[in-house]
N, C-alpha and C positions, 0 to 999 in steps of 0.2 A: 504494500500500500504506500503510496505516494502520502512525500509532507504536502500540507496545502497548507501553511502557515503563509503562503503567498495571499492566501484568500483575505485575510485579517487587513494587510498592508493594502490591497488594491482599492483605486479608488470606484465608490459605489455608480458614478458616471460608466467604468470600465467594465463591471459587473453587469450593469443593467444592456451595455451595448453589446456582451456577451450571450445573453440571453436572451436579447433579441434575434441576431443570428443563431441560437438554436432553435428556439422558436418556428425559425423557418425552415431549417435543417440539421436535425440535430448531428450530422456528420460531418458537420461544416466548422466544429468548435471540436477541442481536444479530448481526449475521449473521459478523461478525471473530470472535467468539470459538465459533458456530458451527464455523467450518473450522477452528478450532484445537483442539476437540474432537473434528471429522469424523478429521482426522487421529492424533491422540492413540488415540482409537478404533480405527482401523484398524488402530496399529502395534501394539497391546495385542492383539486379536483374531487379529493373523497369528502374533503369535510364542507368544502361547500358545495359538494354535491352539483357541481360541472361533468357535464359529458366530453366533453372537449379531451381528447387525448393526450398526452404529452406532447409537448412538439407540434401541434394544430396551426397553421401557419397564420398568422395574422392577429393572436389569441395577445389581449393586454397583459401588463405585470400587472398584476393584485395586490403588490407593498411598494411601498417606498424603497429606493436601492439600499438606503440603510437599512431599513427589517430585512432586507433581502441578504443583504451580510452577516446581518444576524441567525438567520435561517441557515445559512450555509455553514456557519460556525459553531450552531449547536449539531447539525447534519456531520458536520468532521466530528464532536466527541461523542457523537452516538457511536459511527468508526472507529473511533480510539478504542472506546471501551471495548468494542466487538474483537481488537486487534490484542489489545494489550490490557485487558479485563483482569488476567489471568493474573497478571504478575503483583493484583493487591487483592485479588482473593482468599478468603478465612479459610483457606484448604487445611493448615497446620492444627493438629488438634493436639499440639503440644507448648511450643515456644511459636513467640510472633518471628513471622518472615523476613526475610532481608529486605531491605531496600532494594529493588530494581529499575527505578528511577522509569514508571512508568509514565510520570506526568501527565498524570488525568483528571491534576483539579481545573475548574470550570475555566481559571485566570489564562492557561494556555492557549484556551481558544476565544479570546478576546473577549470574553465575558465576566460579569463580576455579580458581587452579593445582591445587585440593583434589578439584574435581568431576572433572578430564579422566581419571582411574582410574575415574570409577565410570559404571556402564553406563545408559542409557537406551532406550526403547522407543522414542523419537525418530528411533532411526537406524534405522529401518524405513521411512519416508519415501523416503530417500536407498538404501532398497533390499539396508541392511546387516543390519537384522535388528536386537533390542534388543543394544546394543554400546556401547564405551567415548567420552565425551566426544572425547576423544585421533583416536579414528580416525575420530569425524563431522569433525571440525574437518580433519583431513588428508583426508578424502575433499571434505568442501566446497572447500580452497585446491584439489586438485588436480582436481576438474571447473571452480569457475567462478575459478578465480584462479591461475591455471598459464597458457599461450601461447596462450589464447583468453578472452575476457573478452565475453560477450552481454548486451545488453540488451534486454531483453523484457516486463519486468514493469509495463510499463505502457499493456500490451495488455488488452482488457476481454473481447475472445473465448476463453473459460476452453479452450476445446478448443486453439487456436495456443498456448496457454501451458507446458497439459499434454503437446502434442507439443514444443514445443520442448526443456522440462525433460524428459523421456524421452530425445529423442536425445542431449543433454550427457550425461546424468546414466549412461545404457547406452550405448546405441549407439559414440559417440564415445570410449566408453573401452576399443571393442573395442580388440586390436592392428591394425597395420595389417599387410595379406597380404601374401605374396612377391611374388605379380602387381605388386600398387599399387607398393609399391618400385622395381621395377625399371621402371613407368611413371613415376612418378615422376623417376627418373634419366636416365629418356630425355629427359621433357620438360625437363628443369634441362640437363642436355646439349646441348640445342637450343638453349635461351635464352641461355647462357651461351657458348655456343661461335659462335652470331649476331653476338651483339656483340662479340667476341674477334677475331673476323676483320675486322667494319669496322673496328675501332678498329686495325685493323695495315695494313688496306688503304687505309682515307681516313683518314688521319693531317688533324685539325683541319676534318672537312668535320662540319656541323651533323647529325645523327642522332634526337636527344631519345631516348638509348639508355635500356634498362632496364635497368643495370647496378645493384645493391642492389636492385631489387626482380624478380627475376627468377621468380621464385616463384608469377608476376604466369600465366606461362605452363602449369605446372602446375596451375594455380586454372580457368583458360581451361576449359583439357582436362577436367577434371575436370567441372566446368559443364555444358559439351557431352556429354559421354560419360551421365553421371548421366541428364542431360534429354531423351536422346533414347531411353533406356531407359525412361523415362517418359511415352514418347509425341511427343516434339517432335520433329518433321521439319524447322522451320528454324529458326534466329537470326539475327536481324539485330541489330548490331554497333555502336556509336557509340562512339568514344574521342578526345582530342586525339592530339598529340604524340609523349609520354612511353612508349616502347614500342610504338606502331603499326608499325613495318618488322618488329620481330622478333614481333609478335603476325600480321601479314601470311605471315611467313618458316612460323614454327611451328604457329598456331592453323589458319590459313586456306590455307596450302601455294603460297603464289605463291611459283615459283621461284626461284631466289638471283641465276640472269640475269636476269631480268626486273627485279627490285630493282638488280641492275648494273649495269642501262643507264640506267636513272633516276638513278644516282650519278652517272653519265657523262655524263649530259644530253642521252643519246639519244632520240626520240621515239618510240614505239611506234607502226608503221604504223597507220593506217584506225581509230585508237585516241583520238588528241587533235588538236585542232584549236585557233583562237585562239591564249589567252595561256597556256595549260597550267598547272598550279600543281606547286608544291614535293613530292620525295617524301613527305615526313612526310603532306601531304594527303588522297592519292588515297585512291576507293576500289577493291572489291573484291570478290569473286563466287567462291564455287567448292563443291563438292560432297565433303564427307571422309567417310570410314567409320569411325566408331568399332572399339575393340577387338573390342565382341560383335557387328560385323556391322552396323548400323543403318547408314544415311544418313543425311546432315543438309545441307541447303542453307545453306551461312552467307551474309551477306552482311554487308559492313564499307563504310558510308556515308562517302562523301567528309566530310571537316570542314576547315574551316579554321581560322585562327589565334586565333576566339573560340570558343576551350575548349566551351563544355559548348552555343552554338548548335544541336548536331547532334542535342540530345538528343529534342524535341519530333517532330524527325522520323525519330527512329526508331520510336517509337511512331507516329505518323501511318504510316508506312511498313509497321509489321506489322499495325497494326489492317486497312489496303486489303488488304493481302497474307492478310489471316484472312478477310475479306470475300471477294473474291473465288475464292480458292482452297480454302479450308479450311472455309466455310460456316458464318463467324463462327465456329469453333470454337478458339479463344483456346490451348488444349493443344498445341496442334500448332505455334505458334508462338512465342518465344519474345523478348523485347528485350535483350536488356544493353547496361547502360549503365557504362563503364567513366570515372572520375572521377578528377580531381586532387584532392586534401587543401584546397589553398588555392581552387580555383575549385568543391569544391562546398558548401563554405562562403562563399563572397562571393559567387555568381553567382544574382542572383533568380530566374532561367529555375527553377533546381532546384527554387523553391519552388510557383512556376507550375505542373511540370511534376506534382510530387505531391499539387496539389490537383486535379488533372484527373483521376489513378490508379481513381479508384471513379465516375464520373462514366459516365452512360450511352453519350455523344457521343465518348467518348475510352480508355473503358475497353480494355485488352490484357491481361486475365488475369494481372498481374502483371510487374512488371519485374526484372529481376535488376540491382545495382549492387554495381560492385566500385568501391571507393576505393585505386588507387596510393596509397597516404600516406605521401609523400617525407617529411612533418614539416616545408617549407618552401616558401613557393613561388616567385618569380623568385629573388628575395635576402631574403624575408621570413620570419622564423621564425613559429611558430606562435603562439606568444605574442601577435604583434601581426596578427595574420590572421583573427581570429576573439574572440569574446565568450563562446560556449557552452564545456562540457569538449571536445568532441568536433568533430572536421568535418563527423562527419555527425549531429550533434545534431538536427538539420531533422527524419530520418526520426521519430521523437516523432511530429510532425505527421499523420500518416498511421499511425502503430501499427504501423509498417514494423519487425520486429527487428533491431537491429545485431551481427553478430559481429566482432568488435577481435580480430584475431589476430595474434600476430610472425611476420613474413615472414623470418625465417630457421627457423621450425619446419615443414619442407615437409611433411610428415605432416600437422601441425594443420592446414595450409593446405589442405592436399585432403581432409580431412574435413569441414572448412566450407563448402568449395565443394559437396561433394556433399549434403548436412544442404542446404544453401540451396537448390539446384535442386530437392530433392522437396521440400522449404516451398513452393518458388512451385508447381507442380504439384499439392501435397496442396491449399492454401487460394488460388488465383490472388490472390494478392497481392504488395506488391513487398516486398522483403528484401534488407540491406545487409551485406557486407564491407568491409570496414575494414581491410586489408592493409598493417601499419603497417613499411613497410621506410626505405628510404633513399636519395638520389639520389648516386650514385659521383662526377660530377662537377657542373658548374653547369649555371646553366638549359640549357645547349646544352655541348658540349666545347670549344668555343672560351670558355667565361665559366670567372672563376675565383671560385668562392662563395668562398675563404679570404679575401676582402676584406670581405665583411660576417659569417660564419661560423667563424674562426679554429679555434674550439674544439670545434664539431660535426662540421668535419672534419678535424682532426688524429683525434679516433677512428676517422670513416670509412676515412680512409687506411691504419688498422693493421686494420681489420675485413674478416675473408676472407667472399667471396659466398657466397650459400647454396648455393651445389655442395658450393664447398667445406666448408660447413658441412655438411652433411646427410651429405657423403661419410665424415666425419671421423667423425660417429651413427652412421652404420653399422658404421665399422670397429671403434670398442667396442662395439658391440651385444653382443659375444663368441660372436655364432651364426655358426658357420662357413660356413653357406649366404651368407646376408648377406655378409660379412665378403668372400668370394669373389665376390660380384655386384657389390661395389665397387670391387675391384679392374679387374673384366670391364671396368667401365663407363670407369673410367678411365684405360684402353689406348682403348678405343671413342671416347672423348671424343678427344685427340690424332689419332684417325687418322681420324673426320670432320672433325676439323680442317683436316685436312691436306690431303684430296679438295677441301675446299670454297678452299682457298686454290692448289690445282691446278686450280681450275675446271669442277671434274668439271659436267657437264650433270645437267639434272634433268629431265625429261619435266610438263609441264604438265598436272593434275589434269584428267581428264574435266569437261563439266559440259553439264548437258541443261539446254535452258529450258525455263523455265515458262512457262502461257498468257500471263501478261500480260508476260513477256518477248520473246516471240514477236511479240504484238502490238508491242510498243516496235521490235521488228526490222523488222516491217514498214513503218515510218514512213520517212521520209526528211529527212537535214539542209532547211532551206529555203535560198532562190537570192533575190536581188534580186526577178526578177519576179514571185513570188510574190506582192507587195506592191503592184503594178501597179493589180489591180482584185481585188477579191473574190469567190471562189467561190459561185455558186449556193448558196441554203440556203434558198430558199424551198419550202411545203409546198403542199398542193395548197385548193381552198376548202373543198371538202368533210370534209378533215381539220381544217383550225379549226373548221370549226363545231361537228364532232363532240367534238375536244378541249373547246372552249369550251364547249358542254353540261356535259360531264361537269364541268367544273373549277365551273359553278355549280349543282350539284346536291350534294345530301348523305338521309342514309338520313330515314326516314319519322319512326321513333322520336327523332332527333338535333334539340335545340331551340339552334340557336344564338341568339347575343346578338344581342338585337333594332337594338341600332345597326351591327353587323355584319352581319343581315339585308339592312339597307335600304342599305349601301353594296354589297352583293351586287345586290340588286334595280337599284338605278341602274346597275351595270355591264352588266346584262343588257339595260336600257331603249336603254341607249347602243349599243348591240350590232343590236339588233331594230330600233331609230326610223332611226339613222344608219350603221348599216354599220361604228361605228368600235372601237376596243379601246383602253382607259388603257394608263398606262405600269405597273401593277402586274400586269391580266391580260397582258399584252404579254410581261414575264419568265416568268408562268407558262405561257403557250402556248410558248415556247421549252422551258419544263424539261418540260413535258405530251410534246412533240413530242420528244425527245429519248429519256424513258420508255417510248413508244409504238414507237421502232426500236431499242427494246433495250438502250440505253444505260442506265447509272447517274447519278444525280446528288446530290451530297452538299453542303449547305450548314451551315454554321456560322457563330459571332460574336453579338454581345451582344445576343438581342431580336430574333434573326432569324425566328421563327415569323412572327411580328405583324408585324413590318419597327418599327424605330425610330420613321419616322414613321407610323404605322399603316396602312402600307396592302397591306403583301404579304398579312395573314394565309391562308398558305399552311396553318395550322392552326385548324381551328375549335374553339373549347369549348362544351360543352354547356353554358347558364347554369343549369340547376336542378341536374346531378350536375359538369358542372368533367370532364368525358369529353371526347376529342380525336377529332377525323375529318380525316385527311389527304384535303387535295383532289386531291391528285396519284397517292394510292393505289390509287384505282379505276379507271383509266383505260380498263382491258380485262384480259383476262384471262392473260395473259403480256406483261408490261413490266418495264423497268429495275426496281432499287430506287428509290424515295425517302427521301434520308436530310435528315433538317434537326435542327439543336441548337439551342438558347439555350447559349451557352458560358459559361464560370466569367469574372469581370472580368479576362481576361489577353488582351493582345495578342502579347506575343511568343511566350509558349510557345503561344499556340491556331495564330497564325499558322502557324509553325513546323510545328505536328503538322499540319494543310489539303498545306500542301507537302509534307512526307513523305507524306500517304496520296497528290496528286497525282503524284509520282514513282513511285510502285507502278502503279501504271494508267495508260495513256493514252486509255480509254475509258470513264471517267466524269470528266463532268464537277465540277470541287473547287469551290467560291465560301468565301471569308472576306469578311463584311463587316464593317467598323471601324461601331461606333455612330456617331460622326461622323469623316469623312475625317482631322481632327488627330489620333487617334489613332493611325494608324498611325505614328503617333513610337514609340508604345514597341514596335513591333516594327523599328525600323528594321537591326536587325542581321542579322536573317533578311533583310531586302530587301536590304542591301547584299550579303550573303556569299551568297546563294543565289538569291532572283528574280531580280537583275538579271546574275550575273555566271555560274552555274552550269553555264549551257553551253558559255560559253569557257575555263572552266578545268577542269570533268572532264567536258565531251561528255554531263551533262546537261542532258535535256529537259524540261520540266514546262510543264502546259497550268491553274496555276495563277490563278482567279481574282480579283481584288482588288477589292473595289465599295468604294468612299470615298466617303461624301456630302460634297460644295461646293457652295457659294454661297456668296454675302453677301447677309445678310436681317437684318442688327442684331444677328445672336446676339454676337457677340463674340470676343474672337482667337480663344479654343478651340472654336467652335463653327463655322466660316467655311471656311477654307479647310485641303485636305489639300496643302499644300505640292506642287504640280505641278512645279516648281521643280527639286525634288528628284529626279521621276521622271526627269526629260527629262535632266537633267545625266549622269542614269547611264544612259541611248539609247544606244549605238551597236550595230552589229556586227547589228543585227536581232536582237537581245537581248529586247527585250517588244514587246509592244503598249501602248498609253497611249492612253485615249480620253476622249471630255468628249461624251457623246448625249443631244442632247433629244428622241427621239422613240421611242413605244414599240416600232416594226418594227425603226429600226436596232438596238435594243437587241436585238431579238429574235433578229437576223440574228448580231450580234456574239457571242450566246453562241452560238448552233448553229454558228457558225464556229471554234469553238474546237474542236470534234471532227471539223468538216468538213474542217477541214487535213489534208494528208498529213507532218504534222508538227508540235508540240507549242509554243507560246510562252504566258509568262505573258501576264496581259490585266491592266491596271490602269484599270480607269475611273472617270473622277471623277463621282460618282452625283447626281443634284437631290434636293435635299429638297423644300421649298414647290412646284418644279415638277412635282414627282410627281402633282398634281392639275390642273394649266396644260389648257386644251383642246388648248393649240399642242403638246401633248406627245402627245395620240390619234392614232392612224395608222388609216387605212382598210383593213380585210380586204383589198383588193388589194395593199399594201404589204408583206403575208407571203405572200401568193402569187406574188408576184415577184420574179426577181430575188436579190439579199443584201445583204451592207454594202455601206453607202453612205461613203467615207473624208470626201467634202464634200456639201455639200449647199446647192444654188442657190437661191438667192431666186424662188418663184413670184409673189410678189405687182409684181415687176417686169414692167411690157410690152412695151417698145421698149431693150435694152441701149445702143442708141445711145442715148440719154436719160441715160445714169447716167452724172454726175457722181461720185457717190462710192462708192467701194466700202467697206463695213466688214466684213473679216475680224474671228469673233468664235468662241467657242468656250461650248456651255454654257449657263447660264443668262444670260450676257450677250444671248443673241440675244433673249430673251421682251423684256428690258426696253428693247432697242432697235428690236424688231419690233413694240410695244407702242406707240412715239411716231411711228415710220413709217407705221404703219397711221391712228394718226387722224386724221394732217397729211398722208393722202395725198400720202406722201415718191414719187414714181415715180421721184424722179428719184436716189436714194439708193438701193444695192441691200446685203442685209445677206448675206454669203455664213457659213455655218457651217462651222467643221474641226472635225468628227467624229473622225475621227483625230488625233493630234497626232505620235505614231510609229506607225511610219516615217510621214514624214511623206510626201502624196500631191501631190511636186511637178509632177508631169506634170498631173495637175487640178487644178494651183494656175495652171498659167502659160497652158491653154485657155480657165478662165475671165480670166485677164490679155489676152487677148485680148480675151475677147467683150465685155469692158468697158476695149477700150482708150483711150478718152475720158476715162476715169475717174483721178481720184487716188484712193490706196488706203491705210487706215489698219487698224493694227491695234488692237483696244479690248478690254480686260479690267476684271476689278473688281478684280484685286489691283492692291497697289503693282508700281510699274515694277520694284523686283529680285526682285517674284516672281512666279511665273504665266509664262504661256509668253514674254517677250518678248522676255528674254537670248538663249533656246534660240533662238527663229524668226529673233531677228539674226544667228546665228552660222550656221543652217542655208537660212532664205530669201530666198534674195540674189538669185535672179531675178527677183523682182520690189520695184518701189520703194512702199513704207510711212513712214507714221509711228507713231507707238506712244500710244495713246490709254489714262491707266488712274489708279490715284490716283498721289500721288508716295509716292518711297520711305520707308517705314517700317522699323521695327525690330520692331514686333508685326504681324502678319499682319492686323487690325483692329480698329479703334474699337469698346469696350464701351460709348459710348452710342448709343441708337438713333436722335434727330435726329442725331446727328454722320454718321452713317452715310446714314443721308436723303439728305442735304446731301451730301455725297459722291459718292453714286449719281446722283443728280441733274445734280452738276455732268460727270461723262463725260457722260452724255446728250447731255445739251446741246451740250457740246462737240464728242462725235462728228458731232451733224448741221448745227454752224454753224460750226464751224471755216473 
């Protein structure tokens, strides 16, 4: 919004000849001082009830140039308030607000104590009709500067504006009903009386209660209730800590035994397996009924102790769940994302996640964000937590609305919540509360904030919960209905109490699955021997050929780019002359063949149409119009979806969102690939907290897959190696898959093996760059018609194994550059064996071939340094057979940024591996 403090200064001559020319044209005058006469006009026309439109050519001014200055000048601080309302808002129901130097007393806008007596046509705007300075100014404090403070006005869709200021300005000023009231009270009763009984029953046991913002759970309900009046059948759930048991207890209805025995540390039968995690973690499943009858499938995702991790995949988790069930229809489904003050102000994921919000690959119709806003976060106050007014200042970024509301106005609190849910339903977009309460005690009940806090809780200490607050509004309200429903409630409040500390039984909420639930039932944990040898997943010949046709054909009219053409044409040459398939058709015959039995397949990451090093193009362009033809599209006439994105530059929230949609489905295949394997540093928190560890701690499956390109080619640290290092350390318990394939079949085999299981593991395999074009990397049409993965893979160029003196175990693009010097210097007597697999690792075909070369010494050779790459892992896990460890020596960067250094390097393994 534009200053118009020019308005003030102009002279009322300059004014009135401005409005003459609109008058006659209102396109003919700037477009700010346009809507300042759109409105001026319209308030003039209602109250003296002129037909005459806006802008009517010929139509007289109705004031003097000075009331008409004056008009425009109360018209700018109805603006202000609308703009900057927010920033002297009563939101704090603690300590008074900072200054933010809002200047919104009446003097700013050339007015003073003399003018609030006399009336203006201004307050027509605001819906009062031409009325006293006095009572726009109290109508302005008391919509946008009373226990809700929005900001909005720097949203550029005139229509989100116009609704928004509609619902503050009416709606919101309805009263609130008898009904809401006494929902209202039930849910504060709930919340309130949740944490009233842990805090008597686990005296100092960790909870992360919601004690001061309890208000938290009325907002829930209200959310829900609104939304599914609106069409939404489910929500799916992310929050940390802070209120998860009693949003679990209240919002989502798991029993108060059920949460008892996890206090207790009992296991829930046929339920968790492994290492289990902490109540505060788990998640959650269940089917409520709102007031008016509606169902709603909630679901509350597992998260762990990095805060706002869970966010990305909650959205990946409703977009599959819209996909699959709801036929992308976004309405029907619903995200919230519930926030701490301090983590969604520092945590970058946040800003990740809302740049992905309007993106075609990632879109959900809208997110819903509630902000818990303790005002602190472990022990840090706000002041040093953040840089912006706000924690949730970010939203800006995206023209997301924020409502600032005080969490002890339980009224304002569920009017926002419900204003926010038909926001995300009227425009699917996302929309933030700001729920500015308080945390009763410290980060946990065992921490005491008074040691860094003194002063912000000696208030807290004297400051009654918003039961108690809200109970305390009603009983002066002086309406005796009210006044009596407060009482009702609390006698009700004491003697739920009392049940739940008697241990009265609760009966567990119904809950029907969904297809892709159903499907996930079907599955089965996996067993050791699963790992043994690999399932069949080969297709028949006549199906590649026919896939392979189709994947190189496109429509008649469709002119692709002619160097695209001819690497097309050479794949076909390769195909027809020698029977064989690269490693780029090789993944697409897996995703064609997966398509083809009904399957989905969804890829994402930075450049994946094209593939980073060009060569997936699973997207054609048309070079004369820049028109797209998926080759996987066509395949026949009932097939999976295919879905493929180029994603925004983010690794952890893309990652993230791939996994949540992989956790909704077990029957489409997910792929993220990192532009080069080092990249996935910056997702390493989703790896840690959810690929590698997710099914030993909440009986999470996911058939997530990971493609990292590695090698060493001279690129340099950041471009060389994806820290394999990393993967293998966090192996155990047959937790992932980790693989390193040079050939186009196993690859082929490896992904169609990911749905061919009767049960779900990530796949992380480290992908070739430069070998993506290797001959040694083509496989022959009989290598997908038979057979499946291969975990190793034997040296054919070997003839007589009595002969081999050496074995070299190699993984990767290792083997091209040692199968490369073997071949010229016909090595027979050097045999190079490849592991394919690297977990679980395939020690039974590790110590057959220790056998069939038992003449042989056996080394292990990589191109990382010795502390990284497999060779820690294979000492700690392959102790059956005797090696030595072939590789550069240990570093601190992953590789040499010059290119001779690197030479010189690779060289010297070489060498070493075959003269040793």
């Amino acid at each position: 919004m534009k200053d118009f403090s020019f308005v003030t200064n102009s002279h009322p001559a300059y004014i009135e000849s401005l409005y003459q020319d609109y008058r006659k044209d209102p396109g003919a005058v700037d477009p700010e001082w346009s809507k300042f006469f759109e409105g001026f006009d319209f308030a003039v026309n209602n109250v003296n009830g002129k037909a005459g439109a806006p802008g009517a050519a010929g139509a007289g001014l109705p004031v003097s140039s000075d009331q008409l200055t004056k008009e425009l000048n109360v018209y700018r601080l109805i603006q202000a308030y609308r703009k900057k309302g927010h920033l002297i808002s009563k939101t704090n129901p603690i300590r008074e607000r900072k200054d933010r130097q809002a200047n919104l007393d009446i003097s700013f806008y050339g007015l003073g104590e003399a003018d609030l007596k006399t009336e203006f046509y201004a307050g027509q705007v605001l819906g009062l009709g031409k009325t006293s300075l006095e009572t726009i100014v109290n109508r302005l404090k008391q919509v946008y500067a009373a226990s809700v403070g929005l900001e909005f006005t720097y949203i550029n869709d005139a229509k989100k504006v116009e609704w928004l200021q509609k619902e503050m300005e009416t709606t919101f000023q309805q009263p609130t009903t008898l009904e809401s009231k006494k929902r209202i009270l039930l849910k504060l009763n709930q919340g309130v009386m949740f944490e009233r009984f842990l805090h008597t029953k686990y005296i100092g046991q960790k909870r992360f209660g919601l004690e001061g913002g309890e208000n938290t759970i009325p907002a829930l309900d209200a959310i829900i209730n609104t939304a599914a009046d609106a069409g939404v059948q489910e929500a799916v759930i992310g929050m940390a800590h802070r209120g998860r048991l009693n949003v679990l207890a209240n919002i989502l209805g798991k029993t108060y035994e059920q949460i008892f025995n996890e206090f207790e540390g009992h296991a829930v039968p046929d339920l968790t397996m492994g290492s289990g995690d902490v109540k505060y973690h788990l998640g959650f499943r269940s089917i409520v009924t709102t007031p008016s009858g509606k169902k709603v499938n909630l679901q509350l995702l597992p998260n762990p102790s990095h805060l706002e991790v869970v966010d990305p995949l909650v959205t990946g988790f409703a977009r599959s769940k819209a996909d699959v069930i709801y036929g992308s229809d976004y309405d029907k489904i619903l995200p919230i994302l519930i926030h701490g003050d301090a983590a969604v102000a520092g945590q970058g994921v946040i800003y990740e996640l809302l740049q992905m919000s309007n993106l075609k690959g990632y879109y959900t119709g809208g997110t819903m964000h509630l902000v818990i806003n303790n005002q602190i976060g472990f022990t840090t106050d706000f002041d040093d937590a953040r840089s912006s007014d706000y924690c949730t200042s970010i939203a800006s970024t995206v023209q997301a609305p924020v409502f600032h509301v005080n969490g002890d106005d339980a009224e304002a609190v569920v009017k926002v919540a419900e204003i926010s849910a038909r926001y995300r339903q009227e425009f699917n977009s996302d929309i933030f509360i700001d729920l500015l309460c308080y945390r009763k005690h410290g980060h946990n009940e065992g921490d005491e904030p008074k040691f860094t806090q003194p002063s912000l809780y000696a208030l807290i200490d004297k400051h009654p919960n918003p039961r108690e607050v809200y109970t305390q509004k009603l009983l002066q309200a002086g309406e005796v209905e009210v006044q009596e429903l407060a009482k009702q409630m609390e006698k009700s409040f004491w003697a739920d109490l009392q049940e739940r500390l008697d241990e009265v039984r609760q009966n567990p909420l119904p809950y029907n699955y969904q297809k892709p639930e159903e499907w996930w039932a079907a599955l089965r944990k996996s067993q050791p021997e699963d790992f043994e040898q690999s399932p069949v997943t080969a297709i028949n010949e006549e199906e590649v050929k026919r896939l392979f046709g189709k994947l190189m054909e496109w429509p008649k009219e469709f002119v692709p780019l002619r160097k695209v053409e001819k690497l097309l044409q050479d794949k076909i040459k390769l195909f027809e002359t020698e029977g064989k398939l690269d490693w780029a058709t090789g993944e697409l015959l897996a995703y064609a063949s997966l398509l083809a039995e009904g399957k989905d397949v969804r890829m994402s990451g930075e450049d994946v149409k094209r593939g980073t090093f060009s060569h997936r193009h699973a997207i054609l362009f048309d070079e004369n119009t820049n028109a797209t033809y998926s080759r996987l599209g066509s395949l026949q006439d009932k097939q999976g979806q295919f879905r493929i994105y180029n994603s925004l530059l983010s690794e952890f929230a893309v990652l993230g969102f791939e996994y949540g949609y992989a956790m909704a489905n077990p029957n489409t295949l997910v792929l993220w690939e990192a532009q080069y394997g080092d990249f996935a540093n910056g997702a390493q928190t989703v790896i840690d907290q959810y690929v590698s560890s997710a099914e030993q701690k909440w009986t999470t499956q996911n058939g997530l897959v990971m493609l990292l390109p590695h090698g060493y080619e001279g690129g340099g640290p950041d471009h060389s190696n994806a820290r394999p290092e990393r993967f293998l350390q966090a192996c155990a318990e047959y937790n992932m898959i980790v693989t390193n394939i040079t050939t186009s079949a196993n690859f082929f085999h490896a992904l169609r093996r990911q749905l061919t299981w009767q049960f779900r593991k990530p796949l992380v395999n480290f992908a070739p760059k430069a070998n993506l074009r290797h001959i040694g990397s083509y496989s022959p049409i009989s290598a997908f018609t038979e057979g499946g993965f291969k975990e190793v893979l034997d040296d054919e160029f070997v003839d007589d194994p009595s002969k081999v003196k050496k074995v070299l175990l190699c993984t990767g693009k290792m083997y091209f550059d040692l199968s490369e010097k073997q071949q010229k210097e016909n090595r027979k007597d050097v045999a190079i064996v490849r592991l394919e697999q690297l977990y679980p690792l395939p020690v039974t075909q590790l110590e057959a071939l220790n056998q069939k070369y038992k003449a042989a010494t056996w080394f292990w050779v990589q191109e990382e340094p010795l502390n990284m790459g497999a060779a820690s892992y294979l000492q700690m896990n392959l102790k059956q057979i005797n090696y030595g460890v072939i590789s550069r020596n240990p570093s601190a960067a992953t590789a040499t940024g010059f290119a001779k250094v690197h030479a010189r390097e690779q060289l010297e393994i070489i060498e070493t591996a075959f003269n040793i």
